[in-house]
Chimera marker file (.cmm) of the C-alpha trace (Angstrom):
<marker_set name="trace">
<marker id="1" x="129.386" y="-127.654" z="116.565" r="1" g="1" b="0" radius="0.5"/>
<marker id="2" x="131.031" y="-124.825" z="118.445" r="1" g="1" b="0" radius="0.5"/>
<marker id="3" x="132.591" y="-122.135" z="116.165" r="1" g="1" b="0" radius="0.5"/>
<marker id="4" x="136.223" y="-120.919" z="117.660" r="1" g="1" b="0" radius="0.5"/>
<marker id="5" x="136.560" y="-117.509" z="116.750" r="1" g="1" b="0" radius="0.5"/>
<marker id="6" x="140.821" y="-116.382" z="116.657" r="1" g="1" b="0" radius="0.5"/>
<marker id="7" x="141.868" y="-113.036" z="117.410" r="1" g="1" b="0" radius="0.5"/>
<marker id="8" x="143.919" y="-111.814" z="114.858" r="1" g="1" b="0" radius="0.5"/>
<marker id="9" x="147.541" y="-112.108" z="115.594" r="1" g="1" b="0" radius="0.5"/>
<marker id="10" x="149.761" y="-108.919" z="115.938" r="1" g="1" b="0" radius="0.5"/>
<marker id="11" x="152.490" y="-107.844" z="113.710" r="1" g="1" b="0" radius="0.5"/>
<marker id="12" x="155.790" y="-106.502" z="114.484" r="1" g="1" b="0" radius="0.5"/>
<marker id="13" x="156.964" y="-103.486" z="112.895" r="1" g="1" b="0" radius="0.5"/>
<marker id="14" x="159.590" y="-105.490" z="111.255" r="1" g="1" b="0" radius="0.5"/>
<marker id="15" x="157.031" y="-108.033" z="110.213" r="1" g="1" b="0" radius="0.5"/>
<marker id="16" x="154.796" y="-104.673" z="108.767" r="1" g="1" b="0" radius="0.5"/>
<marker id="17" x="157.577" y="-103.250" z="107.403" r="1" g="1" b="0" radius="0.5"/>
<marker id="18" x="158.993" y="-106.613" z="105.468" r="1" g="1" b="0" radius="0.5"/>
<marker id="19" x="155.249" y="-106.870" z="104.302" r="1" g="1" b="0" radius="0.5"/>
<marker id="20" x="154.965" y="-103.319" z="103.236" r="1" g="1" b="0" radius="0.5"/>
<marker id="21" x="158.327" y="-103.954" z="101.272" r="1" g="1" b="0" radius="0.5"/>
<marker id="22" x="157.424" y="-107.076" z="99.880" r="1" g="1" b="0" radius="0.5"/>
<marker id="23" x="154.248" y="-105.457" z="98.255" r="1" g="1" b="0" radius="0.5"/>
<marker id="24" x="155.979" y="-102.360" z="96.913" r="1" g="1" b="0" radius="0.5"/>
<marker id="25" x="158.213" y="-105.186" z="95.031" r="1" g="1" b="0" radius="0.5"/>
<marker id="26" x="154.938" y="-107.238" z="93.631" r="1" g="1" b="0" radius="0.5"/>
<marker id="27" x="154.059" y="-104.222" z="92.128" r="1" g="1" b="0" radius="0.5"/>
<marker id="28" x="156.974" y="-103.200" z="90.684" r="1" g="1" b="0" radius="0.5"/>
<marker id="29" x="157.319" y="-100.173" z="92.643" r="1" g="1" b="0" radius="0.5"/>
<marker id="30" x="160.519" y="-100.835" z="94.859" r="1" g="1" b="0" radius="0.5"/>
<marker id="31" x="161.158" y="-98.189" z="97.068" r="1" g="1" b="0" radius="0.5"/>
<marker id="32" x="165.076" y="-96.921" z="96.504" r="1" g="1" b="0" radius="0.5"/>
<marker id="33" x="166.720" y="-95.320" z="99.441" r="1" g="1" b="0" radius="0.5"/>
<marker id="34" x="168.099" y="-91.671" z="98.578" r="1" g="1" b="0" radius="0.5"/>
<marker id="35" x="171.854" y="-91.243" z="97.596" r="1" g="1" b="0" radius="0.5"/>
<marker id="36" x="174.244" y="-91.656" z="100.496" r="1" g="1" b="0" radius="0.5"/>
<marker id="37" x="171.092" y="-93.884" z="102.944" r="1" g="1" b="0" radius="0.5"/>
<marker id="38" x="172.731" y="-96.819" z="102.645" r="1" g="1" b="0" radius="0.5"/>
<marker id="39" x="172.188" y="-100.076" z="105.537" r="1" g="1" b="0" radius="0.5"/>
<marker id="40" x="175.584" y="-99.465" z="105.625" r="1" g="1" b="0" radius="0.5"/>
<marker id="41" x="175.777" y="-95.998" z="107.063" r="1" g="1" b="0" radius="0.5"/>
<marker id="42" x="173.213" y="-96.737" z="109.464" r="1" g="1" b="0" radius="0.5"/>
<marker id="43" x="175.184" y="-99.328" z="110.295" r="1" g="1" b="0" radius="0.5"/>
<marker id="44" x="178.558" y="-97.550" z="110.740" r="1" g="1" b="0" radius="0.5"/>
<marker id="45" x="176.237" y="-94.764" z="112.801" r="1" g="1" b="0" radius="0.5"/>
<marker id="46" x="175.014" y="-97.173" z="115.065" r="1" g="1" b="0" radius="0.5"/>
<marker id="47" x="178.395" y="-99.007" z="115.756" r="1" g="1" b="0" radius="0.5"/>
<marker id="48" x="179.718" y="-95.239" z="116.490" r="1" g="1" b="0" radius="0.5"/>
<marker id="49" x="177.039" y="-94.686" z="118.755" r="1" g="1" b="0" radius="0.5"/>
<marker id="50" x="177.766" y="-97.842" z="120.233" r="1" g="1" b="0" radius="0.5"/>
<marker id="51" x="181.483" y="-97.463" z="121.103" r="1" g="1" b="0" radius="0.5"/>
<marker id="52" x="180.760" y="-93.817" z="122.512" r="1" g="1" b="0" radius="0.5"/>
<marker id="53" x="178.420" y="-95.458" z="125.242" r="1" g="1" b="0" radius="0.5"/>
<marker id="54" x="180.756" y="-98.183" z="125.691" r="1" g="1" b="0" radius="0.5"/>
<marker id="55" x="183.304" y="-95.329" z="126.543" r="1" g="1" b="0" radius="0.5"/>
<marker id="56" x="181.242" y="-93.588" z="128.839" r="1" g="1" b="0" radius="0.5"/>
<marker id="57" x="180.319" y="-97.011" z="130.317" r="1" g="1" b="0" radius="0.5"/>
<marker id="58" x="184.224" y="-97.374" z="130.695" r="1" g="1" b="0" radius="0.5"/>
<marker id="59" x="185.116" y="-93.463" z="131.957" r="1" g="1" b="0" radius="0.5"/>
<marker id="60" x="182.144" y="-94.083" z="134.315" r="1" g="1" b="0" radius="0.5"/>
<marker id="61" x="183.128" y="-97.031" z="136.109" r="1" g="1" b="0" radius="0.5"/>
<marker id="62" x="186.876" y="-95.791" z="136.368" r="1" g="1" b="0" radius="0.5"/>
<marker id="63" x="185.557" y="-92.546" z="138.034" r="1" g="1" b="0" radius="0.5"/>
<marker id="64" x="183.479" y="-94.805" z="140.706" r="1" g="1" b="0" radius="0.5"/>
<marker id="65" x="186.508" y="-97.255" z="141.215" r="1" g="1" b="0" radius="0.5"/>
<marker id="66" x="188.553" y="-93.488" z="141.923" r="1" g="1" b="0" radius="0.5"/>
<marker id="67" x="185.906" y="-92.231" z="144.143" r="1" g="1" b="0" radius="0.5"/>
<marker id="68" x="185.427" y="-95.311" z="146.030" r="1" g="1" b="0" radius="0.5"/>
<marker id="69" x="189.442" y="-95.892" z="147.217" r="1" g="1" b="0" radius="0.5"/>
<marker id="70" x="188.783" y="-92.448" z="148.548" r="1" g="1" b="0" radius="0.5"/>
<marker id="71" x="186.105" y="-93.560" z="150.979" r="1" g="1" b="0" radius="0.5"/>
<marker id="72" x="187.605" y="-93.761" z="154.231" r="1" g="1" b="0" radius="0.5"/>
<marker id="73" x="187.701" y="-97.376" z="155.829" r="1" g="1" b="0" radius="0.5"/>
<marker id="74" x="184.306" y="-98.437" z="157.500" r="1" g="1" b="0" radius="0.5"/>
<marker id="75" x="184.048" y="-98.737" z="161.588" r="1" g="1" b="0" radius="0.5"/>
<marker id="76" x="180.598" y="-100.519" z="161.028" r="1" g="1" b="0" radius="0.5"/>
<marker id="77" x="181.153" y="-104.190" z="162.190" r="1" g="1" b="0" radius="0.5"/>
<marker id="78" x="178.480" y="-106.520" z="161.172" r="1" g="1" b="0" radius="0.5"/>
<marker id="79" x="176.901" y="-108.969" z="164.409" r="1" g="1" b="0" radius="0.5"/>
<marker id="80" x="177.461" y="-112.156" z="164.243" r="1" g="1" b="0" radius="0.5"/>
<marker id="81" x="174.348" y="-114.496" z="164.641" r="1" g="1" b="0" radius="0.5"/>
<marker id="82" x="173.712" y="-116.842" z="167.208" r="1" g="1" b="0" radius="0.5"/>
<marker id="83" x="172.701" y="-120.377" z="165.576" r="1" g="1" b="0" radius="0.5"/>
<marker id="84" x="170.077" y="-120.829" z="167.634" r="1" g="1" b="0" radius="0.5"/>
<marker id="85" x="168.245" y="-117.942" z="165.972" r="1" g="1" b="0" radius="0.5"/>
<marker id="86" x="168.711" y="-119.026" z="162.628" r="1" g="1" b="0" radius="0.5"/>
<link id1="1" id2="2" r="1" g="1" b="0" radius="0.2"/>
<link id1="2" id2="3" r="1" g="1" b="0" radius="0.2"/>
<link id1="3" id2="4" r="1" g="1" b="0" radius="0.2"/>
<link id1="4" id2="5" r="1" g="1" b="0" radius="0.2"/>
<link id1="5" id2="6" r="1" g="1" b="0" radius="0.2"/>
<link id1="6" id2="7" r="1" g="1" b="0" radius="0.2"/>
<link id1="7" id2="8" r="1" g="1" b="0" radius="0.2"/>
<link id1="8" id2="9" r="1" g="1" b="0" radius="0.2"/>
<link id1="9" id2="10" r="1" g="1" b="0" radius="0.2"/>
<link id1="10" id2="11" r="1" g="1" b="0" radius="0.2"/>
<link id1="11" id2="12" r="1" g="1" b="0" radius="0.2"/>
<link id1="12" id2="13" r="1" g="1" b="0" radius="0.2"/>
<link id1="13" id2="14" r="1" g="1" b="0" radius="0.2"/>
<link id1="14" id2="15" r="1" g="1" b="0" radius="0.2"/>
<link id1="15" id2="16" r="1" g="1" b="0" radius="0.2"/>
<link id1="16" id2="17" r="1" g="1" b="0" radius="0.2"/>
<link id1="17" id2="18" r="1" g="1" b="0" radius="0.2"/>
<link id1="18" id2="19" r="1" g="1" b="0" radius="0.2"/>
<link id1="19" id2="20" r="1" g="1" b="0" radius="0.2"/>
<link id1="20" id2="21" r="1" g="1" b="0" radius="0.2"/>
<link id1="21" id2="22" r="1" g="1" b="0" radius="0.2"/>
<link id1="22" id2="23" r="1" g="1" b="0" radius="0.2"/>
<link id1="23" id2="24" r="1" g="1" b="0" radius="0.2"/>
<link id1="24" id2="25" r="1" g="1" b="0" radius="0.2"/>
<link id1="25" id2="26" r="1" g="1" b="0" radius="0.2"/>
<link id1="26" id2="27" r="1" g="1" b="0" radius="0.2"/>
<link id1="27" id2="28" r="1" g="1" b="0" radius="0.2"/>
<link id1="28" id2="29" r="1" g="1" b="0" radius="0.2"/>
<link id1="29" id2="30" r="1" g="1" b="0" radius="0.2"/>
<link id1="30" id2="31" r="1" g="1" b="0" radius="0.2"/>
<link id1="31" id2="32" r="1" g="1" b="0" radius="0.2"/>
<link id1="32" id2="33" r="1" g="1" b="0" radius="0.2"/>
<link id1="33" id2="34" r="1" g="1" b="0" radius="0.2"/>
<link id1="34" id2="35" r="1" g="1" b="0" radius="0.2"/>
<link id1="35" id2="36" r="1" g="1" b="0" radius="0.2"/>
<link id1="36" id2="37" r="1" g="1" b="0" radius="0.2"/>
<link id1="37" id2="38" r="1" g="1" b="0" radius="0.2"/>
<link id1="38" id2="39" r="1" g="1" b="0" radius="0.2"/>
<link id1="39" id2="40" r="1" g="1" b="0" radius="0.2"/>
<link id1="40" id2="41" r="1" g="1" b="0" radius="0.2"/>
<link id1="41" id2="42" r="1" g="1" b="0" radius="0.2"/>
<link id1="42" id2="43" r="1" g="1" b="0" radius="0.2"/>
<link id1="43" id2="44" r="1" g="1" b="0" radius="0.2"/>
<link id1="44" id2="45" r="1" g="1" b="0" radius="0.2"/>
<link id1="45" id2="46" r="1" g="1" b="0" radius="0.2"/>
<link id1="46" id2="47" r="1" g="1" b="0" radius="0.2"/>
<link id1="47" id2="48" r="1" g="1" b="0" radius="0.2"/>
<link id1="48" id2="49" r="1" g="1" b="0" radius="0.2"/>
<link id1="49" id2="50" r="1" g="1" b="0" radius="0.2"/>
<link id1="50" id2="51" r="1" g="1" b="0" radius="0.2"/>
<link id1="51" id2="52" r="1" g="1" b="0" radius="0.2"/>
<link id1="52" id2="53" r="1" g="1" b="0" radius="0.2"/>
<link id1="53" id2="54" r="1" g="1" b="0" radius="0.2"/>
<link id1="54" id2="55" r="1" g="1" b="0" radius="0.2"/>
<link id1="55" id2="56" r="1" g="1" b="0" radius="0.2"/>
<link id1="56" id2="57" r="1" g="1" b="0" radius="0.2"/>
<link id1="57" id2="58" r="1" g="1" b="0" radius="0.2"/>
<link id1="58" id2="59" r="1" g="1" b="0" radius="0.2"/>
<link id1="59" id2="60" r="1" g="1" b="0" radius="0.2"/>
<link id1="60" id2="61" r="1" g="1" b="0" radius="0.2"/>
<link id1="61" id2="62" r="1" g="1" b="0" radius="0.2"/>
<link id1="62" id2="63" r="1" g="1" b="0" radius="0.2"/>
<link id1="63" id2="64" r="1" g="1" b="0" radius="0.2"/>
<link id1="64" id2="65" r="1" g="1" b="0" radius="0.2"/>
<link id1="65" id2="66" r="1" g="1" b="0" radius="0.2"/>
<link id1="66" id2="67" r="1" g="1" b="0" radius="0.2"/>
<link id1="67" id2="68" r="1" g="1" b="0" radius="0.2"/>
<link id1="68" id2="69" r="1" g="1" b="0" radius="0.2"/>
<link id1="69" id2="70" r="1" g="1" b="0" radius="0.2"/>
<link id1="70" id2="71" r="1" g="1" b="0" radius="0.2"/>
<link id1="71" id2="72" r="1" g="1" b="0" radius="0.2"/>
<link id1="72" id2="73" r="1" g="1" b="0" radius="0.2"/>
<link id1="73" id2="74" r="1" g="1" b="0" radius="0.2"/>
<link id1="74" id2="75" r="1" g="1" b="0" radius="0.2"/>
<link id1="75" id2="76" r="1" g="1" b="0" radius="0.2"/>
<link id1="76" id2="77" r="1" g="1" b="0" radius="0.2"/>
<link id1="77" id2="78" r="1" g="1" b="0" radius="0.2"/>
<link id1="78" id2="79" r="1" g="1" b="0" radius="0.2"/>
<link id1="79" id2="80" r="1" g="1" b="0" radius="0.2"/>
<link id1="80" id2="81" r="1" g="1" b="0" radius="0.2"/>
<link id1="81" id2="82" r="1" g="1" b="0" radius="0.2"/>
<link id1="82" id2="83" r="1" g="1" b="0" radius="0.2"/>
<link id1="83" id2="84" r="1" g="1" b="0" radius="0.2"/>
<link id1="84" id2="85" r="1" g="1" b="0" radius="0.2"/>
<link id1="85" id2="86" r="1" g="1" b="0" radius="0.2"/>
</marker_set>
């Protein structure tokens, strides 16, 4: 008989903290976010944080579409391939 020996498998930190959580509720001792640390301000904050980079995203690309119509018109012409060579 061969024995199979498993590494144990790793947690995420959700999957630790869920545990963690779950454990302070089997014993009664529920942790209770402080006054005003709600999922809901975190959630607000990160929608906020959101939009702002979605801005920049937006500001950015409008500055790059400006700067490029300022480029002047290439001379570079590309070769055309013979299609024997391909």
């Amino acid at each position: 008989m061969s024995s199979k020996q498993t590494e144990p498998r790793k947690m995420s930190k959700a999957e630790l903290k869920f545990r963690e959580a779950f454990e302070h509720l089997k014993t009664g001792k529920p942790d209770i976010l402080p006054k005003g640390k709600t999922p809901e301000v975190q959630r607000d904050k990160a929608l906020g944080q959101l939009l702002d980079a979605q801005a920049c995203i937006l500001e950015l690309t409008l500055e790059n579409q400006r700067l490029r119509a300022q480029l002047p018109l290439s001379n570079v012409r590309h070769l055309s391939v013979p299609n024997n060579l391909t």
